[in-house]
PyMOL Python script that loads the backbone (N, CA, C, O; Angstrom):
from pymol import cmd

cmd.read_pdbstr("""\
ATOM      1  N   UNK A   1      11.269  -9.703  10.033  1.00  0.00           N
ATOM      2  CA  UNK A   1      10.127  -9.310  10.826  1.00  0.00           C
ATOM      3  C   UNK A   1       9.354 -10.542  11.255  1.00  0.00           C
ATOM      4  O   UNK A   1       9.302 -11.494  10.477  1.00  0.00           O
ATOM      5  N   UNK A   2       8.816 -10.592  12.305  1.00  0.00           N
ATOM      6  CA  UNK A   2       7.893 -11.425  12.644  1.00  0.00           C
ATOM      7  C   UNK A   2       6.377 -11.547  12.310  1.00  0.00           C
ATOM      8  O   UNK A   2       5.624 -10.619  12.017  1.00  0.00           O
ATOM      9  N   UNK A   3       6.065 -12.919  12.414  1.00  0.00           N
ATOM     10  CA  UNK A   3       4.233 -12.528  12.277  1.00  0.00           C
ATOM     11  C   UNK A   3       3.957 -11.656  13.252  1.00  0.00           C
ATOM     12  O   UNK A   3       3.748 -10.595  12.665  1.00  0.00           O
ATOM     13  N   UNK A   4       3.814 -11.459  14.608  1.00  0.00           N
ATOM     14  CA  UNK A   4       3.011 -10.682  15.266  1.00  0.00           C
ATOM     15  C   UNK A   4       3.356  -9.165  15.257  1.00  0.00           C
ATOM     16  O   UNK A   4       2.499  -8.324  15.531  1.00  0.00           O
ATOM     17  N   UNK A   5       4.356  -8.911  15.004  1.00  0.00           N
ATOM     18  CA  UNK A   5       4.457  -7.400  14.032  1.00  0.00           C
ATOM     19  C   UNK A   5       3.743  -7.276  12.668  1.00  0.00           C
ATOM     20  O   UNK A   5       2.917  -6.391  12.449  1.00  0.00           O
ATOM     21  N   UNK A   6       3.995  -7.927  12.037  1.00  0.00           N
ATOM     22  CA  UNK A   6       3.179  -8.212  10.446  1.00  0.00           C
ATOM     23  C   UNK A   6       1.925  -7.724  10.988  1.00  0.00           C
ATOM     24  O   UNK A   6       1.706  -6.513  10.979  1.00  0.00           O
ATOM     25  N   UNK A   7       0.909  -8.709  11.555  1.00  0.00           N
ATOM     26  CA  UNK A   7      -0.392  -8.860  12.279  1.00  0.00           C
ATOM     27  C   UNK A   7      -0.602  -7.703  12.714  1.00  0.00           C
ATOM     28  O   UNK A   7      -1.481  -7.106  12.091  1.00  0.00           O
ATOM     29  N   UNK A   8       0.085  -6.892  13.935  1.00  0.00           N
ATOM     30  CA  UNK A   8       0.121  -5.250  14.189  1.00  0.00           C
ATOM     31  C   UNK A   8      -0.140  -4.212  13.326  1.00  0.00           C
ATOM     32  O   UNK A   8      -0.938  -3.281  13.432  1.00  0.00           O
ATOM     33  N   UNK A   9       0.845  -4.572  12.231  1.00  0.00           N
ATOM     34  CA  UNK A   9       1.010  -3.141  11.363  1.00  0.00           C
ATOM     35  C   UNK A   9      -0.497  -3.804  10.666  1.00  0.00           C
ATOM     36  O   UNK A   9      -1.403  -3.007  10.421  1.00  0.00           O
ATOM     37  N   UNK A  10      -0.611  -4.679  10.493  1.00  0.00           N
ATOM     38  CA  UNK A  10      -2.265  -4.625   9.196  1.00  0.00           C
ATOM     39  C   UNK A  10      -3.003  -4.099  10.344  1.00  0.00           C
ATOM     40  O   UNK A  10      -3.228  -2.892  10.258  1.00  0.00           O
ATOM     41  N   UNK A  11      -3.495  -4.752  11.524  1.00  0.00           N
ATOM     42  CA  UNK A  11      -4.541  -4.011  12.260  1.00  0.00           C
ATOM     43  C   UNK A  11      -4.168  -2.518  12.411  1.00  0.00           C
ATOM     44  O   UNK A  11      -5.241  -1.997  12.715  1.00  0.00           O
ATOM     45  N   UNK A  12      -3.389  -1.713  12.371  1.00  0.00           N
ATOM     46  CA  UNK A  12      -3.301  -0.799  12.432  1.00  0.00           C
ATOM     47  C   UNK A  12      -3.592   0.194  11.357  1.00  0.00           C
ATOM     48  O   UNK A  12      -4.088   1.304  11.550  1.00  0.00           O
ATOM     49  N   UNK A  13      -3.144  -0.440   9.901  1.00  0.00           N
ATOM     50  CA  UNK A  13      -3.266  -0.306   8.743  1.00  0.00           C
ATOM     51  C   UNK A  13      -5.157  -0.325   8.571  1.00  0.00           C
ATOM     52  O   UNK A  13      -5.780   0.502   7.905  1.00  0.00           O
ATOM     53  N   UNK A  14      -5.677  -1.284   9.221  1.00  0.00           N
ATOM     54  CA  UNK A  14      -7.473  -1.694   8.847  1.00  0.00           C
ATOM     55  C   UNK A  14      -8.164  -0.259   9.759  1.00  0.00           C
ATOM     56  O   UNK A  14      -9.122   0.493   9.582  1.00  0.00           O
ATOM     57  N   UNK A  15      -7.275  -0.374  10.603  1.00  0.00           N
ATOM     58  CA  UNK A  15      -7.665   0.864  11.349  1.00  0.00           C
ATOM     59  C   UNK A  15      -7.762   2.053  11.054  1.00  0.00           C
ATOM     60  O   UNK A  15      -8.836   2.654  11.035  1.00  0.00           O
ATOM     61  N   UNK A  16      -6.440   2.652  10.731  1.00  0.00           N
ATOM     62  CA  UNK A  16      -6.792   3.514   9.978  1.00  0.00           C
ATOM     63  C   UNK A  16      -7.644   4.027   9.141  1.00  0.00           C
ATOM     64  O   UNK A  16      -8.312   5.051   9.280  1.00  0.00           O
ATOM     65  N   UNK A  17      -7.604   3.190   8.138  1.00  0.00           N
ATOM     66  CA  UNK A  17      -8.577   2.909   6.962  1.00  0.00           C
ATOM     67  C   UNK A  17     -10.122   2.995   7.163  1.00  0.00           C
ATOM     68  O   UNK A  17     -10.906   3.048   6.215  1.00  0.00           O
ATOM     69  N   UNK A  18     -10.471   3.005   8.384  1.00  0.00           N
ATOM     70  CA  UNK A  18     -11.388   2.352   8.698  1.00  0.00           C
ATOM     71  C   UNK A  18     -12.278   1.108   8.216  1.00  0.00           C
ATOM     72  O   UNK A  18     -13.485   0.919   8.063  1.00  0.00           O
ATOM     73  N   UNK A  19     -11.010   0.282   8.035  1.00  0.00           N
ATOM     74  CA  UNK A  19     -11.961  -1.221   7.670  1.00  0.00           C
ATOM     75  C   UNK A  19     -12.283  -2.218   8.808  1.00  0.00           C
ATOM     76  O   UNK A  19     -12.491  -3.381   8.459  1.00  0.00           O
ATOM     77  N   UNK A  20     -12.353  -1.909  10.149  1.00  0.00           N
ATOM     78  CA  UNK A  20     -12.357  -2.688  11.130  1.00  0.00           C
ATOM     79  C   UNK A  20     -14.393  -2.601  11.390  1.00  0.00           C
ATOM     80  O   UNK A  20     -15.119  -1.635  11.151  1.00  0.00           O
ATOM     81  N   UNK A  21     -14.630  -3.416  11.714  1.00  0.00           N
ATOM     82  CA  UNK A  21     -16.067  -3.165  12.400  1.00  0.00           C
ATOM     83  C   UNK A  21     -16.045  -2.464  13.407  1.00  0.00           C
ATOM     84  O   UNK A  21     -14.943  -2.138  13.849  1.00  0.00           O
ATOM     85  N   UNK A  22     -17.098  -2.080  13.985  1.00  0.00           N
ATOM     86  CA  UNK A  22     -16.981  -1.052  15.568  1.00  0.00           C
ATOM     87  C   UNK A  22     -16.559  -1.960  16.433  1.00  0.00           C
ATOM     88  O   UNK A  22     -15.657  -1.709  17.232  1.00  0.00           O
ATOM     89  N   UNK A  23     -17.066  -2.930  16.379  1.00  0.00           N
ATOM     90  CA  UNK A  23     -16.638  -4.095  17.315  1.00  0.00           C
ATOM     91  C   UNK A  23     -14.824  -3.794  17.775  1.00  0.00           C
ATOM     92  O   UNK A  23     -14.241  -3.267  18.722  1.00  0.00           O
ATOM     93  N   UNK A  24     -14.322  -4.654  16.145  1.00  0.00           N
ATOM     94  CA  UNK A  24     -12.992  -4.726  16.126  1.00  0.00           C
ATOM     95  C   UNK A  24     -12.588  -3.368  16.698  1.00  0.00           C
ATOM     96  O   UNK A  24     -11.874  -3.451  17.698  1.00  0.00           O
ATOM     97  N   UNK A  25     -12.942  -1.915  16.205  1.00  0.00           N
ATOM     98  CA  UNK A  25     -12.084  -0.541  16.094  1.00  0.00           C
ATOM     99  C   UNK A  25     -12.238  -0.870  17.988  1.00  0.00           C
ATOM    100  O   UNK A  25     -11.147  -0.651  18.513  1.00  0.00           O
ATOM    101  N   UNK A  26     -12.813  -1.112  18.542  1.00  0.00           N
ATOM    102  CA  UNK A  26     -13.354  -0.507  20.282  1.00  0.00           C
ATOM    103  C   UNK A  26     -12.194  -1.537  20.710  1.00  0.00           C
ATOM    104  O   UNK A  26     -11.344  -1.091  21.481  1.00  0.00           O
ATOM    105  N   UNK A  27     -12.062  -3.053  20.228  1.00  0.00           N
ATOM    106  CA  UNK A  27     -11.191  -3.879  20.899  1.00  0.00           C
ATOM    107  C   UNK A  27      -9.553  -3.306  20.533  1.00  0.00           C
ATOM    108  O   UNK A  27      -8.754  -3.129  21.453  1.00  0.00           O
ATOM    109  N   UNK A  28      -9.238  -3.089  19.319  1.00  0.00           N
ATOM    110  CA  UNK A  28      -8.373  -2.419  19.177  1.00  0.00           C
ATOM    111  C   UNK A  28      -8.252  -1.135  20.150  1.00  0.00           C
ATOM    112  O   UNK A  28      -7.376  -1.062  21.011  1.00  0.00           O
ATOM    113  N   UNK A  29      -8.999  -0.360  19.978  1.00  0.00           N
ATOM    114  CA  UNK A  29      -8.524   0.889  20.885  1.00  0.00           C
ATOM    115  C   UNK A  29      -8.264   0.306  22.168  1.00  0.00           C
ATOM    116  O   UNK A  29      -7.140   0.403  22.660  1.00  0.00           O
ATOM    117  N   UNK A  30      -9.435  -0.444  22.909  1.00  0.00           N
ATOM    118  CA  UNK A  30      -8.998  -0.788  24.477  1.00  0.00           C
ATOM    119  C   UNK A  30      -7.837  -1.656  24.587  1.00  0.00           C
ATOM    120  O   UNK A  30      -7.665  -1.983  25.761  1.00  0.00           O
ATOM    121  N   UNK A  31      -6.865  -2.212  23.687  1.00  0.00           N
ATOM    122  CA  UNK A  31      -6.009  -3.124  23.820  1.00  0.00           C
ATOM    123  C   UNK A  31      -4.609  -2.148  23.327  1.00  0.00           C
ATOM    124  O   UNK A  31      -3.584  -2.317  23.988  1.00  0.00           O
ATOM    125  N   UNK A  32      -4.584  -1.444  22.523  1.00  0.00           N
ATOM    126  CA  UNK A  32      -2.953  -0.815  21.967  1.00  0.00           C
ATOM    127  C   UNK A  32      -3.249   0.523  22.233  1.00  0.00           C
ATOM    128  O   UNK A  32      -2.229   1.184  22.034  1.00  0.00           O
ATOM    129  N   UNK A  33      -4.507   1.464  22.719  1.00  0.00           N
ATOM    130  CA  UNK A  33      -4.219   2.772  23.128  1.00  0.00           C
ATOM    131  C   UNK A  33      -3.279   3.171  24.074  1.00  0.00           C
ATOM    132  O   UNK A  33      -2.580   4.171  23.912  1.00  0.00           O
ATOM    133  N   UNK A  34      -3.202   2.205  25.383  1.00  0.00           N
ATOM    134  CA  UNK A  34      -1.845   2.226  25.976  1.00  0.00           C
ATOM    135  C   UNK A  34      -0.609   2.036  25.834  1.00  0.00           C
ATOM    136  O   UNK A  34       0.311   2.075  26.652  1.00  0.00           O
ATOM    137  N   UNK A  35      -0.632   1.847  24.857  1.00  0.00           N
ATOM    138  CA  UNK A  35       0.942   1.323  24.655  1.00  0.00           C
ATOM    139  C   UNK A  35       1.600   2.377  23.377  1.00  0.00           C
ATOM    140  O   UNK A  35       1.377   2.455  22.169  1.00  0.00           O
ATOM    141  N   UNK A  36       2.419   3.043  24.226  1.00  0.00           N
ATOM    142  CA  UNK A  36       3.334   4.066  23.226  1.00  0.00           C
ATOM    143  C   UNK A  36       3.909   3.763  22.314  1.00  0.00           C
ATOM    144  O   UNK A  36       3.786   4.713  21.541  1.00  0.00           O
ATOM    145  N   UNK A  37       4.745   2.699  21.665  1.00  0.00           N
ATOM    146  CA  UNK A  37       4.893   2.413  20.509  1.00  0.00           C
ATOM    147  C   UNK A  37       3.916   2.108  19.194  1.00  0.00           C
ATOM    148  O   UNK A  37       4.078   2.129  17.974  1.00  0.00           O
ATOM    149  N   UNK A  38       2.594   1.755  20.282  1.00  0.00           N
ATOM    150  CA  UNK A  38       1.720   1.831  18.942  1.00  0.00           C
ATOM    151  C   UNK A  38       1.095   2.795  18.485  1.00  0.00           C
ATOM    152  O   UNK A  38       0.794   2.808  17.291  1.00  0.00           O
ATOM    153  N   UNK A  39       0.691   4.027  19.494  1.00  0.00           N
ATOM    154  CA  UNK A  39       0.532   4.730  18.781  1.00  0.00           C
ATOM    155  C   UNK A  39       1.388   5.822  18.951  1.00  0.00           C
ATOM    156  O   UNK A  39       0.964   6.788  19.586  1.00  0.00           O
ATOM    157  N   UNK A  40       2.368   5.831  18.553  1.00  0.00           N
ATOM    158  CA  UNK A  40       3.636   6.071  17.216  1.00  0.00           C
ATOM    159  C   UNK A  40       3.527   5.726  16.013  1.00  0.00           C
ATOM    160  O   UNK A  40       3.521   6.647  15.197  1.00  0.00           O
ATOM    161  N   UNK A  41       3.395   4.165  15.447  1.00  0.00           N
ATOM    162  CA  UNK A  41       2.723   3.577  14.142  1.00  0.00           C
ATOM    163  C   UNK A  41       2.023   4.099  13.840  1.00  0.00           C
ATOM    164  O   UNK A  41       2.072   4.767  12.807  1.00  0.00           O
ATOM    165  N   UNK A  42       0.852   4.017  14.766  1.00  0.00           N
ATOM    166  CA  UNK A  42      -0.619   4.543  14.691  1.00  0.00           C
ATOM    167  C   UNK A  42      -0.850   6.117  13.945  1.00  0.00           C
ATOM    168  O   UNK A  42      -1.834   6.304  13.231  1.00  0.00           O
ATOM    169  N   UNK A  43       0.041   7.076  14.166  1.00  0.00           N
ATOM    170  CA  UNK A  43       0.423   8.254  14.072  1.00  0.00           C
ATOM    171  C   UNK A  43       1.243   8.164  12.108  1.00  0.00           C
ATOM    172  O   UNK A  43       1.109   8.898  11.128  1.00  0.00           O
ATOM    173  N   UNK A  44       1.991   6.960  12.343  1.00  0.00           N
ATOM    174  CA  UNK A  44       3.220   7.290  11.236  1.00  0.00           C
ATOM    175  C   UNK A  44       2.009   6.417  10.281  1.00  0.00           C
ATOM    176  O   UNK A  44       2.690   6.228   9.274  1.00  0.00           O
ATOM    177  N   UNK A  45       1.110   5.991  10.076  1.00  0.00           N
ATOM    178  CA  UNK A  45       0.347   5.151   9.110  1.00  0.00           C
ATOM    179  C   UNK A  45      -0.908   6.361   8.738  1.00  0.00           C
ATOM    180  O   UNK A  45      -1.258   6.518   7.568  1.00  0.00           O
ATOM    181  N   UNK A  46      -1.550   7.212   9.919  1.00  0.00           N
ATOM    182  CA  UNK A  46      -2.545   8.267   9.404  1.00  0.00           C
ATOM    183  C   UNK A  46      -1.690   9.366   8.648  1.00  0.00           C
ATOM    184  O   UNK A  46      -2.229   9.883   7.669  1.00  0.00           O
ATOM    185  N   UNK A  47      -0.542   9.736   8.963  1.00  0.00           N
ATOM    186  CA  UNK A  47       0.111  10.995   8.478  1.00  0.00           C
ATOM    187  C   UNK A  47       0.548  10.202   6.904  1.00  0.00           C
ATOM    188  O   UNK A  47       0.598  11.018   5.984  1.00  0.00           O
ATOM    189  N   UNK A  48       0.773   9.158   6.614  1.00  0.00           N
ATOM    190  CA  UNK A  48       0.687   8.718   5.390  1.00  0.00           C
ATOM    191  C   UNK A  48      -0.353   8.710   4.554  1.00  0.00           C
ATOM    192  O   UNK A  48      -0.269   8.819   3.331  1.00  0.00           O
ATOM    193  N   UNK A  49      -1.449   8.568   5.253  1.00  0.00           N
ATOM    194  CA  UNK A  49      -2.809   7.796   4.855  1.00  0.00           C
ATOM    195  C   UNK A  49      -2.864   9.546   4.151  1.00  0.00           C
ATOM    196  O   UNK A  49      -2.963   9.600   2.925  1.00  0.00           O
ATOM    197  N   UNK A  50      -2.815  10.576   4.743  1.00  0.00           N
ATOM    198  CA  UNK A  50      -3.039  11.742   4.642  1.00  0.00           C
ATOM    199  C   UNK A  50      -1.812  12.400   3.776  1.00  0.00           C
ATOM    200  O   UNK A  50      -2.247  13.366   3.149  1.00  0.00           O
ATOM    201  N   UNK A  51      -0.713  12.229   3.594  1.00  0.00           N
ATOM    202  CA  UNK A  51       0.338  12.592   2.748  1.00  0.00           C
ATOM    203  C   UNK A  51       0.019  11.800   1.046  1.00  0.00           C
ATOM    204  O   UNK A  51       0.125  12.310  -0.070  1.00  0.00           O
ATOM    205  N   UNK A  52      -0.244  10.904   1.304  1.00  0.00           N
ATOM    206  CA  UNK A  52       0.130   9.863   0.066  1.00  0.00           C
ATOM    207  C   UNK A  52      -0.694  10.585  -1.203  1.00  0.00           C
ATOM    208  O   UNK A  52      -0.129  10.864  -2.261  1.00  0.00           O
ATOM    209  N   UNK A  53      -1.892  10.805  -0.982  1.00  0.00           N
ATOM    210  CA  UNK A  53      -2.897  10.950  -2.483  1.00  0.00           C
ATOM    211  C   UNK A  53      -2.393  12.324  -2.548  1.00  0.00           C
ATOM    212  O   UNK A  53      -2.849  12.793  -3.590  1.00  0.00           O
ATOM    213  N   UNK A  54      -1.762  13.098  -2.019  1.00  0.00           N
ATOM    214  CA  UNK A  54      -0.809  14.434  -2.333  1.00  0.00           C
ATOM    215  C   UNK A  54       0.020  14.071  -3.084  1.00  0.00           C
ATOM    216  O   UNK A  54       0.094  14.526  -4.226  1.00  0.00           O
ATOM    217  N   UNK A  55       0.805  13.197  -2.627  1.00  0.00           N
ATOM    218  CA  UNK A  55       2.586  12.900  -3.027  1.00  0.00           C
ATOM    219  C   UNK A  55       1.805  12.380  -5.266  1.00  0.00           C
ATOM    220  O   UNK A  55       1.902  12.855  -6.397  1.00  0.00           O
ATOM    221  N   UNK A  56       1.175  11.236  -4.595  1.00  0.00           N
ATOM    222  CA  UNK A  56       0.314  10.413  -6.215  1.00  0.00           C
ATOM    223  C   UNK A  56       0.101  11.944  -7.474  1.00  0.00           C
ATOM    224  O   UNK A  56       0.139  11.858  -8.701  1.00  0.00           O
ATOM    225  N   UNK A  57      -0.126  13.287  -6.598  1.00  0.00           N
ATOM    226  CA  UNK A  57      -1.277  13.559  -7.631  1.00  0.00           C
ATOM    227  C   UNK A  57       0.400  15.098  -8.289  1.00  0.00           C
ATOM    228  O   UNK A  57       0.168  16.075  -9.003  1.00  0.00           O
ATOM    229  N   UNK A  58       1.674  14.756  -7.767  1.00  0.00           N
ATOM    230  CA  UNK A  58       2.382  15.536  -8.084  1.00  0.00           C
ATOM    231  C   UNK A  58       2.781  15.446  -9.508  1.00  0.00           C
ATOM    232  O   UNK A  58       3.242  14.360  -9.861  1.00  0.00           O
ATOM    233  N   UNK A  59       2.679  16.471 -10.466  1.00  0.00           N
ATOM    234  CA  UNK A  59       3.045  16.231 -11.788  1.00  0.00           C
ATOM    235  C   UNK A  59       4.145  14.975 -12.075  1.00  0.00           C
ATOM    236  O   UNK A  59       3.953  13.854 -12.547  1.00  0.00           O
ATOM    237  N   UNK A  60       5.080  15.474 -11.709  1.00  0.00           N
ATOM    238  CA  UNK A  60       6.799  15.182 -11.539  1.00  0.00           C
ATOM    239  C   UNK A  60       6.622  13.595 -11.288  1.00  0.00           C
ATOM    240  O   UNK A  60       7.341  12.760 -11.837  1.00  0.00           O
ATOM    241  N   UNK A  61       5.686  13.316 -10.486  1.00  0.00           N
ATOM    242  CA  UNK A  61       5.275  11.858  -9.968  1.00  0.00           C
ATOM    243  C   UNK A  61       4.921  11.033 -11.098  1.00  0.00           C
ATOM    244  O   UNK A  61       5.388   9.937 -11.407  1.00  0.00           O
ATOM    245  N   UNK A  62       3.742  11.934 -11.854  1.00  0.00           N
ATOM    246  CA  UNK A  62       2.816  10.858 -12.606  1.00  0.00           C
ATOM    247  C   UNK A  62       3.498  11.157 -13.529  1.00  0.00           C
ATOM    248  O   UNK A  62       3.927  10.026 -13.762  1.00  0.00           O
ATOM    249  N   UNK A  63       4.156  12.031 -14.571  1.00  0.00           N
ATOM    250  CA  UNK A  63       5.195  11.984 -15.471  1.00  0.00           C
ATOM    251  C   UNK A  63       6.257  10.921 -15.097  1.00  0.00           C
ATOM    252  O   UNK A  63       6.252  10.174 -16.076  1.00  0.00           O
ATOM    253  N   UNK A  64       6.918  10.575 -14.451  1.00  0.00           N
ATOM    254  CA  UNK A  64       8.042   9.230 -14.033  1.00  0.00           C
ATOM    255  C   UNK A  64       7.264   8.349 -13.889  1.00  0.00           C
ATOM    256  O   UNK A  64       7.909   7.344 -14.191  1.00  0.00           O
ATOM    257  N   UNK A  65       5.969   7.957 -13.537  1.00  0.00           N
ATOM    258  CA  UNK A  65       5.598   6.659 -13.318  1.00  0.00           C
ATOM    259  C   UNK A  65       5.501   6.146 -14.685  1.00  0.00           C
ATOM    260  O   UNK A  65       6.058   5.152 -15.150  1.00  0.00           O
ATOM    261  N   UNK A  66       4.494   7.197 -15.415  1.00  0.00           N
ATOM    262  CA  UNK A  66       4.358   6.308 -16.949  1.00  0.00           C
ATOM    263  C   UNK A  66       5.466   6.211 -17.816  1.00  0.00           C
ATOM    264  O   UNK A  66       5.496   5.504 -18.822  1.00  0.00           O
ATOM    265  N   UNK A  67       6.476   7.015 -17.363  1.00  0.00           N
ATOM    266  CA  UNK A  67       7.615   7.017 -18.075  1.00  0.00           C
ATOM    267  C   UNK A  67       8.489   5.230 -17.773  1.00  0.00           C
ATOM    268  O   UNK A  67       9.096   4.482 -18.540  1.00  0.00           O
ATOM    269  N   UNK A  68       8.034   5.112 -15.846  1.00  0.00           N
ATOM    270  CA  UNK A  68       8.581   3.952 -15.673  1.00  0.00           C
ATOM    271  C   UNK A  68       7.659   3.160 -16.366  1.00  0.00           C
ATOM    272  O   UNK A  68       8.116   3.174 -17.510  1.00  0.00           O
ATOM    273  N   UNK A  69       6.680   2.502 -16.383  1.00  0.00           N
ATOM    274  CA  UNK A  69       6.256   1.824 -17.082  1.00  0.00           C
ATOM    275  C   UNK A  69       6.491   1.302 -18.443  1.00  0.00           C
ATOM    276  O   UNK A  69       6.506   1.914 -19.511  1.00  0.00           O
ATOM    277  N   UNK A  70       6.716  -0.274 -18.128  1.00  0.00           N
ATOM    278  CA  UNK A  70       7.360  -1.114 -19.059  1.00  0.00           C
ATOM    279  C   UNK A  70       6.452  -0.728 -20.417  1.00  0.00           C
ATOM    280  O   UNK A  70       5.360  -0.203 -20.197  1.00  0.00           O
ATOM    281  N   UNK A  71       6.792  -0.930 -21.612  1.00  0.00           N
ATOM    282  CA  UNK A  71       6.117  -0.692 -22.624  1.00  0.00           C
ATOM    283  C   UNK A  71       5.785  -2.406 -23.444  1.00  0.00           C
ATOM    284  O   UNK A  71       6.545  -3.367 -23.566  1.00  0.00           O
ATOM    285  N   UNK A  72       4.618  -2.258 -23.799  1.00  0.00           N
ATOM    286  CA  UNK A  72       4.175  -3.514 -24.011  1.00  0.00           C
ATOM    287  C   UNK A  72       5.352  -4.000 -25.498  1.00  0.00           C
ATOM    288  O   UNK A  72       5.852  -3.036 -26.078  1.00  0.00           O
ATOM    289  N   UNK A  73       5.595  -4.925 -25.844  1.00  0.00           N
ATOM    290  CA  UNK A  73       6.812  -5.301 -27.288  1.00  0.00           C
ATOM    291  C   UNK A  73       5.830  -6.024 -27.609  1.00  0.00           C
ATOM    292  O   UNK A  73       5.231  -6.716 -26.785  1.00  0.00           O
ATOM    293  N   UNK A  74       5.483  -5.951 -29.057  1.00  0.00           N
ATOM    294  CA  UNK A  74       4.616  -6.584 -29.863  1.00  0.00           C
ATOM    295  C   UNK A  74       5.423  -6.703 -30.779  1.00  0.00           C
ATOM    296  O   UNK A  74       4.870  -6.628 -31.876  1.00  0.00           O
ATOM    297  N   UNK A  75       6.603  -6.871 -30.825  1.00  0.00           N
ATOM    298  CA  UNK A  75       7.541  -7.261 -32.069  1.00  0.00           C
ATOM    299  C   UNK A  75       7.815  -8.169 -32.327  1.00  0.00           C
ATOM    300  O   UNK A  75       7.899  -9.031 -31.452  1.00  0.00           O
ATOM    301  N   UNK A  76       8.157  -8.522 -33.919  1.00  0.00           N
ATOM    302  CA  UNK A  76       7.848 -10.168 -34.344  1.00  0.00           C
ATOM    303  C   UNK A  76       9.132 -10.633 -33.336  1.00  0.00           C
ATOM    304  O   UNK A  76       9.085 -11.854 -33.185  1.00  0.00           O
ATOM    305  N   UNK A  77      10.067 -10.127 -32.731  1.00  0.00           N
ATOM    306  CA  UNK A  77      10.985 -10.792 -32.218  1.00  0.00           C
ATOM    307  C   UNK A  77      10.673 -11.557 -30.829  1.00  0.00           C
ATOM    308  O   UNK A  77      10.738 -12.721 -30.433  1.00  0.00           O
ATOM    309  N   UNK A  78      10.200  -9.965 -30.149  1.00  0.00           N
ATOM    310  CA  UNK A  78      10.095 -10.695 -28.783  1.00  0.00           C
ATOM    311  C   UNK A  78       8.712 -11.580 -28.797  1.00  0.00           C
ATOM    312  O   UNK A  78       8.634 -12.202 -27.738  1.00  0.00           O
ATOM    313  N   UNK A  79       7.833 -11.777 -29.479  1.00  0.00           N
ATOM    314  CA  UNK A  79       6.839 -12.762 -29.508  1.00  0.00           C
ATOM    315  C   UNK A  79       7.742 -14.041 -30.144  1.00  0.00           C
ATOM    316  O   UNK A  79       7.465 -14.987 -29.407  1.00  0.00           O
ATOM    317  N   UNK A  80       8.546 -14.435 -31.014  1.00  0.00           N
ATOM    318  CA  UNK A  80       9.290 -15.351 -31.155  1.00  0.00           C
ATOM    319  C   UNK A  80       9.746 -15.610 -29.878  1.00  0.00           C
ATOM    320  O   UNK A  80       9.302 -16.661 -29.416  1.00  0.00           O
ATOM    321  N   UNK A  81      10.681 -14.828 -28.973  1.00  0.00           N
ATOM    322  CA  UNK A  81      11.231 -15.040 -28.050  1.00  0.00           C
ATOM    323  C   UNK A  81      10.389 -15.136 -26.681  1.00  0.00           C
ATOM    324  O   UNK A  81      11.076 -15.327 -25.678  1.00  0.00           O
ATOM    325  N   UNK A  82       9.192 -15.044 -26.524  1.00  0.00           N
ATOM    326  CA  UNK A  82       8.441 -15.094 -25.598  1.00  0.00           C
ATOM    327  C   UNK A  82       6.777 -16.307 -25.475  1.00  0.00           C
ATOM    328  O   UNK A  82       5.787 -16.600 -24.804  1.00  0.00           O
ATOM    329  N   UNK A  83       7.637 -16.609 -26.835  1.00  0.00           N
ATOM    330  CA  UNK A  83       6.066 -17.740 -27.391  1.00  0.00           C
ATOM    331  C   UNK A  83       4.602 -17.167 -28.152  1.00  0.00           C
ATOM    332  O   UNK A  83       3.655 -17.859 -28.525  1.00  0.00           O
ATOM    333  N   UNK A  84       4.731 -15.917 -28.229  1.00  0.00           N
ATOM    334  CA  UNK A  84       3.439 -15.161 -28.059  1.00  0.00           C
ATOM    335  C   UNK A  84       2.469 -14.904 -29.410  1.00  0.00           C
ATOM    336  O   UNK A  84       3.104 -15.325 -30.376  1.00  0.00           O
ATOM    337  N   UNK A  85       1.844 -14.647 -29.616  1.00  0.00           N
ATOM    338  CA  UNK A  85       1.483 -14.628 -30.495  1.00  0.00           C
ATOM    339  C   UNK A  85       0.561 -12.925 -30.917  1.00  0.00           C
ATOM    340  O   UNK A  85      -0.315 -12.880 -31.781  1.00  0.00           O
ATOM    341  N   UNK A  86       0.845 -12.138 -30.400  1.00  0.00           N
ATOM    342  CA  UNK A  86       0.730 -11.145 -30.569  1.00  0.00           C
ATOM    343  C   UNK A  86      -1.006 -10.601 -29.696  1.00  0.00           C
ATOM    344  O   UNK A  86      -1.559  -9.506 -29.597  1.00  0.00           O
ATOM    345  N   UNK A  87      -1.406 -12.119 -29.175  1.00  0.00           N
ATOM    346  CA  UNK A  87      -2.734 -12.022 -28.664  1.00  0.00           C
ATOM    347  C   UNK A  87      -3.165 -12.049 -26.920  1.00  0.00           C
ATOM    348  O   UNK A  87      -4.080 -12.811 -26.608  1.00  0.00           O
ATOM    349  N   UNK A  88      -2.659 -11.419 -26.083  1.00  0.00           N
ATOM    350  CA  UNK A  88      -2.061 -11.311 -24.840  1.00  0.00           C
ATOM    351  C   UNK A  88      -3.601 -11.219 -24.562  1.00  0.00           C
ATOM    352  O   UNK A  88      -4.014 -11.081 -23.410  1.00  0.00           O
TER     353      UNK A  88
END
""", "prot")
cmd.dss("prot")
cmd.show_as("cartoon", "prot")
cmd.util.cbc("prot")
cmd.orient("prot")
């Protein structure tokens, strides 16, 4: 990917969000409202913004996450093997 895609998707991303000033949100709108690929993004970043804290709050979800989650080793081994001293 390039920077000026990178650069796109965050302004679009701040946008959403509404972290842009009015300033920024008005220059943004008068500069990428025309242009159909952006808002396509524009579209695929709110329908996330709006899906996501659904998808987070699914049992099935938060059961596998903590399940993924590494478990801390406080064992005399891996503190041998890691330098540690049991005081992180």
């Amino acid at each position: 990917m390039d920077r000026e895609y990178d650069d796109t998707q965050r302004l679009i991303e701040l946008y959403v969000q509404g972290s842009l000033s009015s300033d920024e949100a008005a220059e943004f709108e008068e500069f990428f409202m025309d242009q159909p690929e952006i808002l396509a993004e524009l579209e695929a970043h709110r329908a996330l913004q709006q899906t996501l804290p659904d998808v987070l709050d699914e049992p099935e979800l938060k059961c596998g996450l903590a399940r993924d989650k590494p478990a801390q080793d406080s064992s005399p081994q891996h503190e041998a093997d890691t330098g540690g001293d049991g005081n992180n």
